[in-house]
N, C-alpha and C positions, 0 to 999 in steps of 0.2 A: 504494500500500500504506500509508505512511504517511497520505494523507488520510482510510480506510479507519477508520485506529486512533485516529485524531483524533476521526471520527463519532462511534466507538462509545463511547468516553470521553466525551466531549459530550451523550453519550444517557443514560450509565449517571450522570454526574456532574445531569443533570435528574431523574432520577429517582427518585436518591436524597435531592435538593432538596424532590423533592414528596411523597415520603414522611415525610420529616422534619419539614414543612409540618403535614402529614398528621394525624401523628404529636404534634405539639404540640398541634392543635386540639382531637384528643381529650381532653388534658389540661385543660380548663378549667373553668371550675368546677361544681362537685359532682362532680367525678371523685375515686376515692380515691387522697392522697395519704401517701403512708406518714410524713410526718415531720409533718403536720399530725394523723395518726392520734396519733403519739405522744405528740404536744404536750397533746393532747387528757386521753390515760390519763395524763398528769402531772400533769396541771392539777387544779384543786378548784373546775374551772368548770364548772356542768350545761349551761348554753348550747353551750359546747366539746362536750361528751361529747355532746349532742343531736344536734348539728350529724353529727356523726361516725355517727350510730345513722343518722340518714336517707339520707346518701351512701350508706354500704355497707348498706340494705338496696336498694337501686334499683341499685347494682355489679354487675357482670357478673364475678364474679373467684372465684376457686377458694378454699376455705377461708373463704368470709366470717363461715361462722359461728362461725367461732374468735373473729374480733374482734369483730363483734357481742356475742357471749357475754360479754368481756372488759370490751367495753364497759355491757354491763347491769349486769356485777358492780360496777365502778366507780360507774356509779351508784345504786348501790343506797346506795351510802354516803352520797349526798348530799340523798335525798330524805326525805322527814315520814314518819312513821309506821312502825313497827315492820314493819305486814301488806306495805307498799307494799316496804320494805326487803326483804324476805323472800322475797315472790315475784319481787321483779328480780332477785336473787342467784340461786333457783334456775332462773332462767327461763336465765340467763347461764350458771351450771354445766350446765345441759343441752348448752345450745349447745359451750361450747369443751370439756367432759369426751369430747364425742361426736364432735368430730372429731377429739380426741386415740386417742380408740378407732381410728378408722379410718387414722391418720397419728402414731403416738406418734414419729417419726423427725424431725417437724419442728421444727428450733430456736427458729424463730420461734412458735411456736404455743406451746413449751414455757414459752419468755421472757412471753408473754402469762400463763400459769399463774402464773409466779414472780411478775409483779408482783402480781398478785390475790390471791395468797396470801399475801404479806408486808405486806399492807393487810387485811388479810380477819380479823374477828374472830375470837379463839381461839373462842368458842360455836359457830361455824362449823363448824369443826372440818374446814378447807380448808388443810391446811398440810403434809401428809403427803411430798409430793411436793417441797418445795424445795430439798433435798439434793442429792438425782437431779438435776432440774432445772439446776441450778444449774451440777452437773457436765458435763452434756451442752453446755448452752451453752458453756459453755468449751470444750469436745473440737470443739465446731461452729463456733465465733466467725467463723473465716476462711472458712465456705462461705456463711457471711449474705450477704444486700444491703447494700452501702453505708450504707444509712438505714437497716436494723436495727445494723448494725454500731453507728454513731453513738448509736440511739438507747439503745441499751446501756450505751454507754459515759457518755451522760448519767446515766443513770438511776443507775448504779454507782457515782454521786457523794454518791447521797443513799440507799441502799439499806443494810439492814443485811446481807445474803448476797450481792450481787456488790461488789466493790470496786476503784476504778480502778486498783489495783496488778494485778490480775488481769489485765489489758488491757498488763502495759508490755512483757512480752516478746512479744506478739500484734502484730504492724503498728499 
């Protein structure tokens, strides 16, 4: 009996070996990784933000068009030309306004709003929603990911609407 339990522990502790294996490999590069996402929407680097546009359109991942969108609004700020700015921001507002339509419940998707919007030109006139936003993230903070978590709390270092005091009675 005992050698029995031995087996199956020995079977189940392989398995979970090579799923973890597994598990890792898929991880590698061009895969979307969420802290490398963020690093990205912080940064004032197009190469960063490129890099990021091409993972997550070839991503197999639920919501991409959130961060996509995110990401086009970003960089819409960085490129020449006024026309070029214009249709990358609205090509991005399509994207994350639309799967805000279809998921307005998701923190993280909200958090992608508020940063774009507290960067986002008044002429814009993309700003309506930071308030709200703002608020929900808070009431949400503790159902995040890890690495939304974090990168929130990054960001609320340097943000004019979240702010690291927001974060100190939160874990």
């Amino acid at each position: 009996m005992i050698t029995m339990i031995r087996v199956a522990f020995a079977c189940l502790l392989l398995i979970r070996m090579s799923l973890g294996d597994f598990v890792a490999a898929q991880a590698g590069p061009g895969s979307f990784i969420r802290s490398d996402f963020y690093s990205a929407m912080q940064s004032n680097n197009e190469q960063a933000v490129n890099k990021q546009l091409e993972i997550i359109k070839t991503a197999d991942m639920a919501g991409k068009e959130a961060f996509e969108g995110a990401l086009l609004m970003k960089k819409a700020g960085m490129v020449a030309g006024p026309k070029k700015k214009l249709d990358l921001f609205k090509a991005g507002h399509k994207e994350l306004e639309g799967i805000l339509k279809k998921d307005s419940n998701n923190a993280e998707f909200r958090f992608l709003r508020l940063m774009v919007q507290e960067h986002a030109p008044g002429v814009m006139g993309y700003k309506a929603e930071l308030a709200k936003d703002r608020l929900y993230i808070l009431n949400n903070f503790e159902r995040l990911p890890p690495a939304v978590q974090q990168a929130i709390k990054e960001y609320s270092k340097e943000s004019n609407v979240l702010k690291p005091a927001d974060f100190n009675s939160i874990r």
